[in-house]
C-alpha positions in Angstrom: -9.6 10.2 64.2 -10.2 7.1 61.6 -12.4 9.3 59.4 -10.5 12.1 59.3 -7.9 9.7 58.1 -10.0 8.4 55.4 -11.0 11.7 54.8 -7.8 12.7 54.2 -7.3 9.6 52.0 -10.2 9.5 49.6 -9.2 13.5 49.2 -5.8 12.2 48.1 -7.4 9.5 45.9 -9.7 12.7 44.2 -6.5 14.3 43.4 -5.2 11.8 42.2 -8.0 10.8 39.9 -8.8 14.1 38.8 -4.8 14.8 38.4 -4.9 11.5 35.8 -8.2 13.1 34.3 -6.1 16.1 33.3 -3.1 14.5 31.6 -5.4 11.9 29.8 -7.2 15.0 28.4 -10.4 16.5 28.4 -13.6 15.9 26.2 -15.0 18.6 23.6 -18.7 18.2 22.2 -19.3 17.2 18.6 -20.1 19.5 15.5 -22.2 18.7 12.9 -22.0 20.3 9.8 -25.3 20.3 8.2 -24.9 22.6 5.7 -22.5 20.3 3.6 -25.5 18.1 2.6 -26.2 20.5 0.2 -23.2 20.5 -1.4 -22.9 16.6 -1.7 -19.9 16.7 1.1 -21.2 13.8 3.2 -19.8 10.6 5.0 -20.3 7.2 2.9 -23.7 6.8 4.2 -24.9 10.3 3.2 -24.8 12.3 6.7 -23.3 15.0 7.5 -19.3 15.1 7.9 -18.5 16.4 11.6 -15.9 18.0 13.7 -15.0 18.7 17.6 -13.8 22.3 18.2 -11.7 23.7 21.0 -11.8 27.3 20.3 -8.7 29.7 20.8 -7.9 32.4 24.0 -5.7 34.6 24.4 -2.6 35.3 22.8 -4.0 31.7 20.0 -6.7 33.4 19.1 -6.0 33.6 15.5 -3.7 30.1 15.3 -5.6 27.4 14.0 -4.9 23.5 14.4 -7.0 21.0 12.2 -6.1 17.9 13.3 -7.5 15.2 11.3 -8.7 11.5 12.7 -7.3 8.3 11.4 -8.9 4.9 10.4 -7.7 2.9 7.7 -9.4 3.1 4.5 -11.9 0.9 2.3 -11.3 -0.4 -1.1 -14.2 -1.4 -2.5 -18.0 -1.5 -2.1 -18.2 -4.5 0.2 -15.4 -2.7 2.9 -17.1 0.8 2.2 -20.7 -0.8 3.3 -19.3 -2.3 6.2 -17.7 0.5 7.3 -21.1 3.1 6.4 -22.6 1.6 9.5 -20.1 2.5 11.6 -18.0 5.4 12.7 -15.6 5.9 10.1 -18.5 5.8 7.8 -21.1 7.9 9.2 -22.0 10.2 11.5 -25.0 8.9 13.1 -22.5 6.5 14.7 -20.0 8.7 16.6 -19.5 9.3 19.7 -20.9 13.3 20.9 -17.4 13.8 22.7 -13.8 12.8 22.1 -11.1 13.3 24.1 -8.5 16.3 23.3 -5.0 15.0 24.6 -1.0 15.6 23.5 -1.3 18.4 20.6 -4.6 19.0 21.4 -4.2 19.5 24.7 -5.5 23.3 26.5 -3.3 23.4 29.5 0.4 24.8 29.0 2.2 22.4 30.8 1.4 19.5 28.8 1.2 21.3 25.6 3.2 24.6 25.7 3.2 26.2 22.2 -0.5 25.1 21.2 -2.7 25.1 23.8 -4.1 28.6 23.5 -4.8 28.2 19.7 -8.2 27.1 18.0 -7.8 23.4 18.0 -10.3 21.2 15.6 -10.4 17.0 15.2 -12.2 16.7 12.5 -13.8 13.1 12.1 -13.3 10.9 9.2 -16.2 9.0 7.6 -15.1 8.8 3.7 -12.4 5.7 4.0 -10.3 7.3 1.2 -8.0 10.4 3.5 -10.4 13.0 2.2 -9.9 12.4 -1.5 -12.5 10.9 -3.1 -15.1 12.8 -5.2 -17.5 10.4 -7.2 -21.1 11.9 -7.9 -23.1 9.5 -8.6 -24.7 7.1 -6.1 -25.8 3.7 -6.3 -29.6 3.3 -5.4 -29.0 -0.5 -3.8 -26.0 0.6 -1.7 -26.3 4.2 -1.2 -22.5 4.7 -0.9 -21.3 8.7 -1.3 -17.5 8.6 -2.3 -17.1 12.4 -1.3 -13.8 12.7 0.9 -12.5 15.8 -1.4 -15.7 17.4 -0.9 -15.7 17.0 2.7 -12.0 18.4 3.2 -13.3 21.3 1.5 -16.7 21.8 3.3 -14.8 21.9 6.7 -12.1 24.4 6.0 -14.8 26.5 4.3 -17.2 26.0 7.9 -14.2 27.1 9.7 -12.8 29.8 7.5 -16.3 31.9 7.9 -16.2 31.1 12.1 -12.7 32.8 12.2 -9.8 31.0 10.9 -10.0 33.7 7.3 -8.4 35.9 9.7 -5.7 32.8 11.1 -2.2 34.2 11.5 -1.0 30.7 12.0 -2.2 26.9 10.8 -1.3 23.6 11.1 -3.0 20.6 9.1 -2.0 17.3 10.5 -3.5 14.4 11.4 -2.7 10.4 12.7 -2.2 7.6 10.4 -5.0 7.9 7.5 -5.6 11.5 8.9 -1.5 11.7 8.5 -1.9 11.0 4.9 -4.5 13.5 4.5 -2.7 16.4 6.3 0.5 15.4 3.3 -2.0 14.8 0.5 -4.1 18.3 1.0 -1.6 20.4 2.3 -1.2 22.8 -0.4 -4.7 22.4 -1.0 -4.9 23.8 3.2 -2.5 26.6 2.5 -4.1 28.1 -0.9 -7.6 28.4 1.0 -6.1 30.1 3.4 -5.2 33.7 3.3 -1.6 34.6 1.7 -0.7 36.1 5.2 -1.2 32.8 7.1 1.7 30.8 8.5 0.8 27.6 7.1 2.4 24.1 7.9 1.7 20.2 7.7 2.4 17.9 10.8 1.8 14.1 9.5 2.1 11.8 12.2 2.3 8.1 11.3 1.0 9.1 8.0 3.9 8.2 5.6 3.1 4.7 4.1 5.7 3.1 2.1 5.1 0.6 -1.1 7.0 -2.3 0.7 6.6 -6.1 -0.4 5.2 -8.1 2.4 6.5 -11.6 3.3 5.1 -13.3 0.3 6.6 -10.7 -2.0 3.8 -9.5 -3.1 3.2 -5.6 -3.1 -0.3 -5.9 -1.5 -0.4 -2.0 -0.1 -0.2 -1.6 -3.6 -2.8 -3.7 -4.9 -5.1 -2.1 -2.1 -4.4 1.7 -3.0 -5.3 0.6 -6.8 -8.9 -0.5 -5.3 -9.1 2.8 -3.0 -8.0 5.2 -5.3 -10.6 3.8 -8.3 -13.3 3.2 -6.3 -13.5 6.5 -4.8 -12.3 8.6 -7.9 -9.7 9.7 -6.5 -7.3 10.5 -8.9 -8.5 14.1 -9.8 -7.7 15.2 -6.4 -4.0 13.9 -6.0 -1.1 15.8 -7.4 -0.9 15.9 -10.9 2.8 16.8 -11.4 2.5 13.2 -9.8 0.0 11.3 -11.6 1.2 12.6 -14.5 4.6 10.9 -14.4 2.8 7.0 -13.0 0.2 5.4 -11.9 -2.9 7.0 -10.1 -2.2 5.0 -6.8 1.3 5.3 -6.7 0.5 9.0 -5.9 -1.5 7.7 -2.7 2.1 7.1 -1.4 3.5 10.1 -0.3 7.7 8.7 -1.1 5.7 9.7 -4.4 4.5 12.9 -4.2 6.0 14.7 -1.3 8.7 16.5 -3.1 6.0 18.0 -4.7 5.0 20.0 -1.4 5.5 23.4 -1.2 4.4 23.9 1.9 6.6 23.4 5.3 6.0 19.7 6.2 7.1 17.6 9.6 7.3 14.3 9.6 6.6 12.4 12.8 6.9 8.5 12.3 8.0 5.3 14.0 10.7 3.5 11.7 8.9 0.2 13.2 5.3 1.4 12.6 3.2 -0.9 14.0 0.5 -1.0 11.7 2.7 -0.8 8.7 4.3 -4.1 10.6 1.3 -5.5 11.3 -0.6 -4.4 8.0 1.9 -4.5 5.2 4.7 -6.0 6.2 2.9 -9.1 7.5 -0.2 -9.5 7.0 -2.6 -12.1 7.3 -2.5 -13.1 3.5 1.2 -13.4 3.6 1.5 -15.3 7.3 -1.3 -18.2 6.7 0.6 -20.3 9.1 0.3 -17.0 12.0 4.1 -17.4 12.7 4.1 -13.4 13.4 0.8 -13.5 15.3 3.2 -12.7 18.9 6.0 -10.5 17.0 2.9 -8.2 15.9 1.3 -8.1 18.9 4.5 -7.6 21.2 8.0 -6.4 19.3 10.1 -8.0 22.1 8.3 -11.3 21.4 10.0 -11.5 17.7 12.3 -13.7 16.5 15.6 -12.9 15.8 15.1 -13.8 12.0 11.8 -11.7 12.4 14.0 -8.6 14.1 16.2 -8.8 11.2 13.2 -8.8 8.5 12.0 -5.7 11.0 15.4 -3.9 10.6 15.4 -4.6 6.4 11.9 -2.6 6.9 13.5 0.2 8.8 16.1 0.8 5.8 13.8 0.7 2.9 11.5 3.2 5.0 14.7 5.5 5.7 15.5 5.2 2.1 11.3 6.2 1.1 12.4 9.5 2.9 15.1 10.5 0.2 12.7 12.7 -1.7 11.8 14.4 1.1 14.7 16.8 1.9 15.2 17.5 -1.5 15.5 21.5 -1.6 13.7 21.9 1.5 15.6 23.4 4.9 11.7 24.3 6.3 11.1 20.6 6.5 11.5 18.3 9.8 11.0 15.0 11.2 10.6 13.2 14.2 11.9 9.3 12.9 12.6 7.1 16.0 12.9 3.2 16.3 9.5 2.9 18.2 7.1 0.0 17.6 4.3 2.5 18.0 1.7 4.4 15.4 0.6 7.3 16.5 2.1 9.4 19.0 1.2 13.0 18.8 -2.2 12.3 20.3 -1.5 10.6 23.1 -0.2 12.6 26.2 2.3 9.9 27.5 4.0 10.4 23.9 3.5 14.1 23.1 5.3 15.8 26.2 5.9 14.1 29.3 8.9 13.7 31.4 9.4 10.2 30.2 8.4 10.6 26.4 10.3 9.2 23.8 13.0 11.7 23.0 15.3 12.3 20.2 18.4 14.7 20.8 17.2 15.6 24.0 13.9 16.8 22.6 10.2 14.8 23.2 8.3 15.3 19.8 6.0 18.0 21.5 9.6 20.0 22.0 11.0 19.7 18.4 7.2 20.3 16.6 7.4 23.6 18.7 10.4 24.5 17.8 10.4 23.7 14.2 6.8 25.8 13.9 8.1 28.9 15.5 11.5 28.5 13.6 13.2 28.5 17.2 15.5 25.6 15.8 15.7 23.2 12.9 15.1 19.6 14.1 15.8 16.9 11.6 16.1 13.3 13.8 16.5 10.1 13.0 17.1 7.6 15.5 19.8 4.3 15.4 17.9 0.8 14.9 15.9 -1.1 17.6 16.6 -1.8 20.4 18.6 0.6 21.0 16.3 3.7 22.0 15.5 3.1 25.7 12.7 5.9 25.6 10.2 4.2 23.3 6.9 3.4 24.5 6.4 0.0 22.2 2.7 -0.7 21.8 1.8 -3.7 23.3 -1.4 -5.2 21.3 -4.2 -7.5 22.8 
């Protein structure tokens, strides 16, 4: 009788386990694409870029998602070296599996209107969101700044293995990757067939030019080191960098009007790395007074909640160029203290997800794509928002 009990219990456990295994995700082999060497489109250490691919069944068969990975960026030849010898610098140092979760998702419960299509994470080892394009390299440090020519490699590698015949695509990415999927989106849609259904989803990609606690404009400063160290000027809008600087067209409050594709926005008003990152940053908090409030939002300061809520407006007001003329456009804005959240299952679609108008952002991306209903949200100021899931930082 006692083992059938346990018996009975360790098979409740598996479940369990196995149920937690599903929601979490499910891992998807690596890609390498080997073939780009040739054509110079290689991480900053010179190997080859690389994606995972979960391909389409069914009824998704011809819908293509190209979801591209965040991480940051690197200004300069000292960041860029560091970062060659890992991850978001080369291949040779990722993982052979990720995990597909959220929008990536293949199981119709958790991910309703895309889990059936061709879905693609394509890894990011150039440190400048795709756009850099320099062609010669430096013997000593053998640095390739050659983003641009990676985009284009991959869409090529996955036009020929199907997506040329794609009645529906999506470019969007997290953070960095979120940037990317706003910076090449028309570049997405004109290699694409003229008979595709092309959109952008950017999620925690839309950076704003903020001053951070010293004053300074040091996002700023940092995009002028990116944007000339990788060459990336010939590869952002020009109807842009005609009008201003080079970097400023790295932001996209800049350059997003310019878009001419459908575009969803999906961004925390209280985005934690823009908190942590621009906002406050070490070089403007020597004294580490916002070391807790950046780690844990309900650990702030009432004088830092109010310097919080100052950068909620100004990122509200970045937006104002982004409706201009444009009903096919949507967004997602709530008053999270999160960065990322289309990845991650517990914030995609799940019965407690942060919601906006009733709708998780899973819900009002699927609707928005198919045109079911418009979905334009913007949620009222922290704290408000009792469906958040605030990142809580070691």
């Amino acid at each position: 009788m006692v083992i059938k009990k346990a018996c009975r219990w360790l098979c409740v456990m598996l479940v369990g386990v196995l149920s937690m295994l599903n929601i979490d995700g499910f891992y998807v082999d690596i890609t390498y694409l080997r073939s780009a060497v040739g054509k110079g489109a290689v991480c900053l250490d010179g190997s080859p870029p690389a994606y995972h691919w979960d391909m389409g069944s069914g009824a998704g068969i011809n819908n293509w998602l190209v979801h591209i990975e965040g991480g940051g960026w690197c200004n300069n030849v000292t960041t860029c070296l560091a970062r060659s010898s890992t991850r978001l610098g080369s291949s040779k140092k990722m993982v052979k599996q990720v995990a597909f979760s959220g929008i990536l998702h293949n199981e119709p419960q958790y991910n309703p209107d895309f889990y059936n299509w061709n879905r693609i994470k394509v890894r990011y080892c150039d440190g400048a969101s795709f756009t850099g394009d320099v062609e010669k390299v430096n013997s000593k440090t053998n640095l390739h700044f050659r983003g641009a020519r990676i985009f284009h490699a991959v869409i090529e590698d996955l036009l020929a293995k199907g997506m040329s015949y794609a009645e529906n695509a999506i470019l969007s990415g997290c953070s960095a990757g979120g940037l990317t999927s706003i910076l090449h989106c028309d570049n997405f849609k004109a290699l694409l067939p003229p008979s595709t259904m092309v959109k952008c989803l950017s999620d925690a990609g839309y950076f704003i030019n903020t001053r951070d606690l010293s004053g300074t404009r040091h996002i700023e400063a940092f995009y002028d080191d990116v944007v000339k160290t990788h060459g990336s000027a010939k590869n952002l809008h020009h109807s842009c960098t005609s009008k201003m600087k080079n970097s400023l067209c790295f932001f996209p409050e800049n350059m997003i009007q310019e878009i001419q594709a459908p575009v969803f926005l999906t961004n925390a008003a209280y985005d934690s790395w823009q908190i942590k990152n621009v906002l406050a940053p070490g070089v403007a908090d020597i004294h580490g007074t916002w070391h807790n409030c950046k780690l844990d939002i309900e650990k702030c300061s009432s004088n830092q909640i109010d310097i919080m809520q100052d950068f909620r407006l100004e990122f509200l007001s970045a937006l104002d160029g982004f409706f201009s003329s444009f009903s096919s456009r949507g967004m997602f804005i709530n008053s999270c203290y999160a960065h990322c959240q289309t990845e991650m299952q517990e914030t995609w679609l799940m019965s407690d997800s942060p919601m906006l108008n009733n709708k998780t952002i899973g819900e009002a991306i699927g609707d928005w794509f198919y045109e079911r209903s418009p979905f334009q949200e913007i949620d009222c100021p922290y704290p408000c928002d009792k469906t958040c899931h605030n990142r809580i930082f070691e």
